[in-house]
Structures are given as structure tokens and as C-alpha cells.
BATIKE-622591 format. One record per residue (C-alpha): y, x, z. Coordinates in Angstrom, 3 decimals, always signed. Layout:
N
[[Y X Z]]
...
END
This chain:
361
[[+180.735 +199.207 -24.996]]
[[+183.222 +201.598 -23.411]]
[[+186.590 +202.355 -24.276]]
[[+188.134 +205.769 -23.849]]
[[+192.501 +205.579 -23.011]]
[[+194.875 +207.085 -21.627]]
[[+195.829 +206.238 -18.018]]
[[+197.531 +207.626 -14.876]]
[[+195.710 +208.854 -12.107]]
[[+196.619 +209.773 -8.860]]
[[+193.908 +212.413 -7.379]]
[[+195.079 +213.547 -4.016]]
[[+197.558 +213.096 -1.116]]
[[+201.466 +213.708 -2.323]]
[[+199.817 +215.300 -5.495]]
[[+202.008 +214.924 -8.696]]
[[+200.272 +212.044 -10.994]]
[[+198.262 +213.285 -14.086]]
[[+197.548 +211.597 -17.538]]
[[+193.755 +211.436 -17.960]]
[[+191.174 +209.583 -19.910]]
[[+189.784 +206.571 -18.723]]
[[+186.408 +205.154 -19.383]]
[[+186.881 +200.950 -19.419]]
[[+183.847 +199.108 -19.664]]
[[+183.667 +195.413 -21.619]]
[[+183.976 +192.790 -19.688]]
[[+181.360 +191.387 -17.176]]
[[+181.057 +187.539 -15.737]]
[[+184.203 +186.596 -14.951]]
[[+185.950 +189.731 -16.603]]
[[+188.699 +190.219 -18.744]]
[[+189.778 +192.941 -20.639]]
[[+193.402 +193.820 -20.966]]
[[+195.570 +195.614 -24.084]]
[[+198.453 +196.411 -21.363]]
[[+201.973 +196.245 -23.405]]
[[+204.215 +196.998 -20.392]]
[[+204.004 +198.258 -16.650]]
[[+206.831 +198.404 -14.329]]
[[+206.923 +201.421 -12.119]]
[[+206.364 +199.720 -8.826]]
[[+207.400 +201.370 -4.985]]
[[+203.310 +200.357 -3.955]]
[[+202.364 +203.129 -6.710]]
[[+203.853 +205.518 -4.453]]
[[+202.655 +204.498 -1.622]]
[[+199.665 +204.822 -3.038]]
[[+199.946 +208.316 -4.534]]
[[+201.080 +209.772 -1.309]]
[[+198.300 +207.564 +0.590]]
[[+200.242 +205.480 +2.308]]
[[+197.850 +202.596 +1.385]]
[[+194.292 +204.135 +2.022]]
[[+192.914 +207.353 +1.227]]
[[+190.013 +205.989 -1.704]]
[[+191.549 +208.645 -4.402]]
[[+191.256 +208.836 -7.338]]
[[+193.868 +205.483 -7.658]]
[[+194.541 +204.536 -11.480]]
[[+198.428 +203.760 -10.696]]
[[+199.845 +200.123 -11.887]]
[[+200.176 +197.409 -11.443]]
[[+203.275 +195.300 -12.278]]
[[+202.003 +194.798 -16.063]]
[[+201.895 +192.202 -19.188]]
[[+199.359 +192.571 -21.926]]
[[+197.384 +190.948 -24.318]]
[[+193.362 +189.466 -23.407]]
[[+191.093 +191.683 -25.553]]
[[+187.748 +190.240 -24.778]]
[[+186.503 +188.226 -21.585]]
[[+183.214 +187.948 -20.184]]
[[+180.580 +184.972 -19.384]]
[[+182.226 +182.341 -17.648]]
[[+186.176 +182.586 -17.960]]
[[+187.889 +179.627 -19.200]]
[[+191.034 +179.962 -18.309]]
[[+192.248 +182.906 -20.656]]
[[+190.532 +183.687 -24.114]]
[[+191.424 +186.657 -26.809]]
[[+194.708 +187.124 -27.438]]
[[+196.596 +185.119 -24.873]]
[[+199.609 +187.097 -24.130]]
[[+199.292 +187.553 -19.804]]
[[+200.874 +188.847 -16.776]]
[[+198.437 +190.572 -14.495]]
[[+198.684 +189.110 -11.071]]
[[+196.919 +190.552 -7.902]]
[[+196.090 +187.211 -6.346]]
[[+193.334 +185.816 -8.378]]
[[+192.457 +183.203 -5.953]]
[[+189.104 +181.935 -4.599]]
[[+189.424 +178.485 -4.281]]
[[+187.125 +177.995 -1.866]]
[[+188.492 +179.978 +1.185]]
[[+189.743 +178.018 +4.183]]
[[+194.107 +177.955 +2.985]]
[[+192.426 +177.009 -1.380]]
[[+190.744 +174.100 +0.673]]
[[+193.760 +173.075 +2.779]]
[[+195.620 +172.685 -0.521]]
[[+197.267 +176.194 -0.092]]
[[+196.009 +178.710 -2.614]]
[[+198.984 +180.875 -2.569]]
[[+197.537 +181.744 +1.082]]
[[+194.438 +182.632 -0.276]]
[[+192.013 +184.838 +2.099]]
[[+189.663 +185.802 -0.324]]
[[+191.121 +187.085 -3.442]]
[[+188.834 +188.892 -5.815]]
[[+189.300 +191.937 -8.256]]
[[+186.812 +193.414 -11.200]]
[[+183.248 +194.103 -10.280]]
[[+182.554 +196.270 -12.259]]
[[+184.681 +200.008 -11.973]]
[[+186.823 +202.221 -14.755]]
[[+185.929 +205.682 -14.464]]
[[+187.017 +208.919 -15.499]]
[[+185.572 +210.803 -18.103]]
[[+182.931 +212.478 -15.728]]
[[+181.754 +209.161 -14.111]]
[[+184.376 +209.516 -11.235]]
[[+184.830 +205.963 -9.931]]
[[+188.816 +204.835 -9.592]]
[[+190.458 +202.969 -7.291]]
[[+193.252 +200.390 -9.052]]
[[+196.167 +200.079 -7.434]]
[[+196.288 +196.328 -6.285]]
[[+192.925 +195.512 -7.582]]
[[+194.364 +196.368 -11.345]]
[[+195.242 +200.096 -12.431]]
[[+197.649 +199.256 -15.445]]
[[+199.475 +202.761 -15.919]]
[[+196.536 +202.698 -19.065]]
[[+196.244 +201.361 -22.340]]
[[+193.396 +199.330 -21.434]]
[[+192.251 +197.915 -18.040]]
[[+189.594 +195.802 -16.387]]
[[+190.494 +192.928 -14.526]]
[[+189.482 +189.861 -12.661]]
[[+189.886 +187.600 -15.173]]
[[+191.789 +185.229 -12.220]]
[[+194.481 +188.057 -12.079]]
[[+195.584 +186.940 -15.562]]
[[+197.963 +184.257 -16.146]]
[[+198.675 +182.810 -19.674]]
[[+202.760 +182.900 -20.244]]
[[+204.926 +182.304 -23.243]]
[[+203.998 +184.932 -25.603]]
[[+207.630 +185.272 -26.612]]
[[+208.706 +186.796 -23.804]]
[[+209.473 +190.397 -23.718]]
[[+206.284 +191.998 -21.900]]
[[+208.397 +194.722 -20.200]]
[[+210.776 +192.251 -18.950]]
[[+208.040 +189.514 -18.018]]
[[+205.403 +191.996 -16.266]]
[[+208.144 +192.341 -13.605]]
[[+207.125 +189.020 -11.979]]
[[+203.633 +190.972 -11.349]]
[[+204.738 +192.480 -8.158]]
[[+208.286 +192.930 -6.874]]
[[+210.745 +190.687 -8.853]]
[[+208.044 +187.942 -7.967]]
[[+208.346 +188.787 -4.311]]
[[+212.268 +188.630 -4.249]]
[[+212.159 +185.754 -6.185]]
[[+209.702 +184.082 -4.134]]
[[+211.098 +185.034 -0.660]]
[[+213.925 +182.908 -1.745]]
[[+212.451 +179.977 -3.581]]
[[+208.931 +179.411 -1.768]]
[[+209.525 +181.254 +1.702]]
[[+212.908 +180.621 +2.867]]
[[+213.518 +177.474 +0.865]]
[[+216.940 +178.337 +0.232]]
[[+218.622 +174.769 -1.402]]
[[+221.920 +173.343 -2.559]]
[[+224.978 +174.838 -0.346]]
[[+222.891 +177.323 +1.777]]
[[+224.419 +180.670 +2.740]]
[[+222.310 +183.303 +2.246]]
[[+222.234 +186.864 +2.855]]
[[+220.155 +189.789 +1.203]]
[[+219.807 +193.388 +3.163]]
[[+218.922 +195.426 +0.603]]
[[+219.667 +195.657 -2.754]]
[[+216.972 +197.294 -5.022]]
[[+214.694 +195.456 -7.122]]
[[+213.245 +192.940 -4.364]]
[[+216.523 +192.191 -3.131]]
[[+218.406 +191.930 -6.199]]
[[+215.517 +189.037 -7.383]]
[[+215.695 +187.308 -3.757]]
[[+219.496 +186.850 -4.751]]
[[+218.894 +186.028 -8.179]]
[[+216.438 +183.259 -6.633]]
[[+218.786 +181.893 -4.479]]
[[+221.112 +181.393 -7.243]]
[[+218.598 +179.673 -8.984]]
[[+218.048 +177.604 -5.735]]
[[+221.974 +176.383 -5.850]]
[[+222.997 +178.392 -2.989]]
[[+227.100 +178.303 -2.314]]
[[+227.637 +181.919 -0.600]]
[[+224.834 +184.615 -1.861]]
[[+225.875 +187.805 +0.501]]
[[+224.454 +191.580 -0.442]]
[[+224.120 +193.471 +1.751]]
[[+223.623 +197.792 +1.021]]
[[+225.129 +201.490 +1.752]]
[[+224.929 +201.837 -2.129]]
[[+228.063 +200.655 -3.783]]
[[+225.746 +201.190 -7.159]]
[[+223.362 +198.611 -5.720]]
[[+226.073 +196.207 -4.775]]
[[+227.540 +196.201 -8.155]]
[[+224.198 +195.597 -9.387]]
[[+223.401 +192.409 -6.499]]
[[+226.766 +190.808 -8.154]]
[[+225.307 +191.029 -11.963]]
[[+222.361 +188.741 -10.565]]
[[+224.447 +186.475 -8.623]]
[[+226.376 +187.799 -5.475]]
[[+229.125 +186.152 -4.153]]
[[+230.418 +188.652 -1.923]]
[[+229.338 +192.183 -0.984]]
[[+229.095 +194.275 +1.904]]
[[+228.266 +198.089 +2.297]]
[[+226.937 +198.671 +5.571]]
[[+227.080 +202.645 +5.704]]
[[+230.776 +202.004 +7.293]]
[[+230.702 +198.626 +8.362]]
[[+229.132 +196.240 +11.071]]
[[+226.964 +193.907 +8.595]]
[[+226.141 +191.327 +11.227]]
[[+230.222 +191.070 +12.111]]
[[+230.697 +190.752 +8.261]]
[[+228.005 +188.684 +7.765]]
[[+229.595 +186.240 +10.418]]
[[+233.118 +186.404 +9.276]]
[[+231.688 +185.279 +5.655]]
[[+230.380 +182.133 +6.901]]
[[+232.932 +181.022 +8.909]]
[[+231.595 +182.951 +12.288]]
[[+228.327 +181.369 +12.285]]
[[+225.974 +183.030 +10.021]]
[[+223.955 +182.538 +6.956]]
[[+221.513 +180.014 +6.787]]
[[+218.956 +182.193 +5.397]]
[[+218.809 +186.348 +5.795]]
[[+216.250 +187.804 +3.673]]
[[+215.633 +191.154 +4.890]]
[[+214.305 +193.723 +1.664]]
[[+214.882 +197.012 +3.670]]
[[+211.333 +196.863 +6.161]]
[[+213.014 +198.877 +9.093]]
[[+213.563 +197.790 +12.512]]
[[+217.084 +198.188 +12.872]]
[[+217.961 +195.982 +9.438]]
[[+215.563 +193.447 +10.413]]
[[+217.569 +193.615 +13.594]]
[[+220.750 +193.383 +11.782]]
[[+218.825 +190.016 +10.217]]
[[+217.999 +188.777 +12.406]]
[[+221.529 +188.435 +14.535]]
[[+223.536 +187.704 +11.133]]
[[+221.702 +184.317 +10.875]]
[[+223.134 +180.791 +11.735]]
[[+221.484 +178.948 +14.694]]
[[+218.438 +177.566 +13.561]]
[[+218.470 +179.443 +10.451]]
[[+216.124 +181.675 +9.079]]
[[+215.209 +185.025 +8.602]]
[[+212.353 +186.122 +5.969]]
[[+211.317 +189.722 +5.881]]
[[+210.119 +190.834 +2.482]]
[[+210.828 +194.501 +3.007]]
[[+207.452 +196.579 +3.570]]
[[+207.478 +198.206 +6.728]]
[[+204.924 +201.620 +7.551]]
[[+202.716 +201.243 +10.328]]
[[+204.374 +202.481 +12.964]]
[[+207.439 +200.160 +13.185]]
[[+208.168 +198.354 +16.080]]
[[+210.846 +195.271 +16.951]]
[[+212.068 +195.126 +20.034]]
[[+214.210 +191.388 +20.307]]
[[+214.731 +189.911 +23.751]]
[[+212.715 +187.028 +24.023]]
[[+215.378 +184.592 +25.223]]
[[+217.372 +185.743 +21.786]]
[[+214.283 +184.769 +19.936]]
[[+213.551 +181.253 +21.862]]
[[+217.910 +180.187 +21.878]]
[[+218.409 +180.965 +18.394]]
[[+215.765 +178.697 +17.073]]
[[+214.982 +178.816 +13.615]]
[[+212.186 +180.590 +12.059]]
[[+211.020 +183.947 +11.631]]
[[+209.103 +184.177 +8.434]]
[[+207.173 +186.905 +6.309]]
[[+206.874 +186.734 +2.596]]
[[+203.782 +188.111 +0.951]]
[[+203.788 +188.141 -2.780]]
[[+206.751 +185.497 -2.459]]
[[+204.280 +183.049 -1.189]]
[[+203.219 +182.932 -4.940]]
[[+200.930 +180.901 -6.908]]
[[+200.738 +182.621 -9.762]]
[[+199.225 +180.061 -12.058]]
[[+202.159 +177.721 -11.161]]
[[+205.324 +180.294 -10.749]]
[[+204.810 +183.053 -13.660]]
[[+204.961 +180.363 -16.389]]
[[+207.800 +178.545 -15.021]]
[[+209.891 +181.501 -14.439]]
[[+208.986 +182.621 -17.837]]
[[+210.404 +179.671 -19.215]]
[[+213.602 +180.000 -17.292]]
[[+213.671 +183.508 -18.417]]
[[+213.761 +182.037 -22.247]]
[[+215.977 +180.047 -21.334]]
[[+218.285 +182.299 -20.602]]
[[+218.237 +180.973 -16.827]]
[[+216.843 +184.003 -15.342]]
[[+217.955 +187.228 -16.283]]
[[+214.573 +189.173 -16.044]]
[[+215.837 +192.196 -18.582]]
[[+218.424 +192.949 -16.385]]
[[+215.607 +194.172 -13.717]]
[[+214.593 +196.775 -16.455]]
[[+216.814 +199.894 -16.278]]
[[+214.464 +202.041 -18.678]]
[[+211.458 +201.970 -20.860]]
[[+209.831 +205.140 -20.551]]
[[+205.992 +206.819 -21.336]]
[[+203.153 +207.168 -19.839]]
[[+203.731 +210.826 -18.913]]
[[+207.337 +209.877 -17.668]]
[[+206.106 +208.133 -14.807]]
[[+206.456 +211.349 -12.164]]
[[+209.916 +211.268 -13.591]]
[[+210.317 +207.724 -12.523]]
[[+209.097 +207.813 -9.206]]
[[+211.828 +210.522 -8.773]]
[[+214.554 +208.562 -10.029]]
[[+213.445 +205.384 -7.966]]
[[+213.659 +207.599 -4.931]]
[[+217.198 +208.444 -5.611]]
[[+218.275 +205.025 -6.281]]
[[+219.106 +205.296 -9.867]]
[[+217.074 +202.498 -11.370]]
[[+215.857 +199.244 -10.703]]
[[+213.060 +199.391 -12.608]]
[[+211.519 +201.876 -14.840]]
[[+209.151 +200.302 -17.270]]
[[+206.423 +201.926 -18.703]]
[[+205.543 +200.613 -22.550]]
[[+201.833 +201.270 -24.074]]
END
């Protein structure tokens, strides 16, 4: 069987996004089948849009979704109908080289859906991240799915598909922030905001945001900041400094991806502390750090993909602290919007006026 919804397609280069039916086969072997509830409007989508990712158009946009398993295919065990999910894009292998060192959330060979959605002509799509969820329906691996509390508020819980997941996780799993670290943020959008939010979680004593967007820093204190900075007029390294008693934070989580704040992250740390860079950079960035700087300074250097997540083992537990009231995942949604809002959205995340816009289906 096929089913015919409504998705979101992106068709060319910089080309506004259109609404357009979708054709979503059943599930194969190791298939699922997705009612998508919510899907938060993601920077990757327009990345992807404006082919900053690859140039495979047409890309169904989405990917930062919760929904509901409608049917799986020969095979799955591990979701059945009706399980209320998050859509992850790390279904892991676990047979690749880091799954047989004991280190899945490295996983080398993740998998997607074999089988493609299509538009209503036969025109194969391209999901963004392996999962196209700006649609009503959508076709996954059924490793991308992970089972959650089904009392948790989908628009508010698909956020840990993609970039609350990575702030989060650049805290908790990459940097390791603990009891009494410092810690700094550059950058306070979505990713950053969660990377503080995570190392308030984590227990740490000074949580410092760093932004030229007094909006955003009023925002970074909601999820936890101790103290604020806006860079656009002064030296953040200095500041940095003369918050931790002229040393530096332990940790400096960097959520801009541009030379010249990784820079600024890379000075503001403590001796031996740590810097973890969770911002995306394009292509053509370069770093340019003296070499004695980088051996004297000690510490690590770190990148966080995904927040070093495992999804199977981090999306239910932050669920839970989410219904607990521990983790304050609604405050990441700043709208809940339509599917042919999400031009709209893209627009408004450009000018720094939400967080997250969340499409609901």
C-alpha cells in the first residue's frame, strides 16, 4: 500500500519550500512507518534547502520530529504500532568497528529506509537526515525510532531529535561538565541555550552565556545562566576570565561554528580545560592557533556530533527529566505553526526571533 500526505519539499538551490504530496510506501524489513505529531524547524533544513549539504534535490525537509509507529515491517522488535517515538538519525549498526568497541554513539555505519518516498510523479526524495518529517507520514529506519514516555508533549519532546540533543549532549556526554565546573556557552540559540541547560543539569557552579543578542541572553538565563555577557561591545575572553577569578572556565562550549568564536573559546578556557565545538562550521573555515598555545594550554579540544548521543539510552532519560519537571524542554518551543508556515519560520530563525518553531501535523 501507498499513502498519499502532505509534506514539504525543497526542489532547487535557495528556492522557497513548497507543500506537495507525498507518496509513502508500507514498511519494508526493518521499516517503520511514522504518523509524525510534531517537527521542529531545524537550521540543517536550511542548509539543506539552499544546498549547503549536497545537491540530491528534491529533499523532503525534517527532521527534528515525534510521532506515533503506524505499521513496521519484517523483523523490527524494538518498536511495534502505536508506540509514541522520537525520530533519531543515528540508528546504529552494531556491528561497525566503535558498536564493537562498546561505543555505539560513534557509530560508522548508521542506516536509513531502503526503500524511497516519492512525489506524486515517481520523483524519488531525498530526507533530510535520513528522515523527511515536514509530512504527515514518513518512512524510516525503524532504528531511527526510539520508544519515549507517551505523555510527553510531542512538540516539546521531538526537540531532542536534532539540536536540543546536541546542546544537551555537548555538555553532558562531550565535555563532561560535573559538580562545581565553570562553564561557558558562545552562542545562545537553540544549541547553546540546551548546552547550558545541560550543564545545569550536570551541577555546574558558574554557567556563563555568551551572545551580541541581549534577546538571546535573556533567554540563556531562563535555562540556567549565571551570568551573561554580550560580546558585540565587549572582550568575551577578558570577561570570561574576570568571571572565574582570571583563570577561565573549565569547559567553553562553542555553538557559533566560526573561526574567530572558536578562537575566543578557545583562549577563555582554564589551563587544562576544555573546549567542545558544537557549532557547525561551512567548508571553508579555517583555525589558525599557534601551536605552542595549543601544546601549553593542555586540555582537550573536542567536537560534539549529535551530543555524542545514544539515542536509545539519552531520549528516554531526558524525557523523564522533562516530566519531571527537571528539564524545561517547552521552553525550547517559541511557536507551533503549519505545514505551509515553515518558509515563514526559516525567516524568523534567520532573524533571531525564535528558538524553535515547531511544526504540528
Amino acid at each position: 500500500m501507498v499513502h498519499e500526505v502532505r509534506g514539504v519539499v525543497a526542489k532547487g538551490k535557495g528556492l522557497p519550500v513548497e507543500l506537495e504530496t507525498v507518496r509513502v510506501p508500507d514498511p519494508g524489513p526493518g521499516e517503520a512507518l511514522v504518523t509524525v505529531q510534531a517537527c521542529g524547524v531545524c537550521h540543517t533544513d536550511v542548509l539543506y534547502r539552499d544546498g549547503g549539504i549536497n545537491d540530491d534535490f528534491p529533499f523532503l525537509l525534517g527532521h527534528e520530529a515525534a510521532g506515533v509507529v503506524e505499521a513496521v515491517g519484517d523483523g523490527v522488535t524494538d518498536v511495534e504500532l502505536d508506540d509514541f517515538v522520537i525520530l533519531n538519525w543515528r540508528a546504529v549498526c552494531g556491528d561497525c568497528r566503535a558498536c564493537r568497541r562498546g561505543r555505539p554513539w560513534y557509530c560508522f555505519a548508521t542506516h536509513n529506509a531502503a526503500q524511497k518516498m516519492t512525489l506524486a510523479d515517481g520523483t524519488a526524495l531525498s530526507p533530510a537526515l535520513g528522515i523527511g518529517a515536514f509530512v504527515e507520514k514518513t518512512l524510516v529506519a525503524a532504528g531511527q525510532c526510539t520508544k519515549v514516555d507517551p505523555e510527553a508533549d510531542a512538540a516539546a519532546a521531538g526537540l531532542l531529535g536534532c539540536g536540543v540533543m546536541a546542546g544537551l549532549g555537548a555538555a553532558l556526554n562531550t565535555a563532561a561538565v560535573t559538580r562545581g565546573d565553570s562553564v561557558a556557552v558562545i552562542g545562545c540559540g537553540g544549541v547553546g541555550d540546551a548546552a547550558i541547560a545541560g550543564a545545569r543539569l550536570a551541577g555546574a557552579a558558574k554557567i556563563i552565556a555568551v551572545d551580541i543578542d541581549d534577546r538571546k541572553l535573556d533567554w540563556a538565563r531562563r535555562f540556567g545562566a549565571t551570568d551573561t555577557v554580550n560580546s558585540r561591545g565587549t572582550n568575551p575572553v577578558a570577561a570570561i576570565r574576570e568571571l572565574t577569578g582570571g583563570n577561565g572556565a573549565d569547559v567553553v562550549i562553542e555553538a557559533v561554528g566560526r573561526p574567530d568564536t572558536y578562537e575566543q573559546a578557545f583562549y577563555a578556557r582554564d589551563l587544562a580545560g576544555t573546549v567542545v565545538l558544537v557549532g557547525v562550521p561551512t567548508p571553508d573555515m579555517r583555525v589558525d592557533l599557534p601551536m605552542l598555545d595549543v601544546f601549553g594550554r593542555g586540555g582537550a579540544l573536542k567536537s560534539s556530533w549529535y551530543g555524542d548521543c545514544l539515542p536509545s539510552r539519552d531520549f528516554p532519560m531526558l524525557v523523564d527529566l522533562y516530566r519531571q519537571g527537571r528539564l524545561d524542554l517547552d521552553g525550547f518551543v517559541s511557536e507551533r505553526i503549519a505545514l505551509d508556515q515553515v518558509e515563514e519560520a526559516f525567516e524568523k530563525m534567520h532573524k533571531g526571533e525564535v528558538l524553535r518553531s515547531v511544526v504540528l501535523l
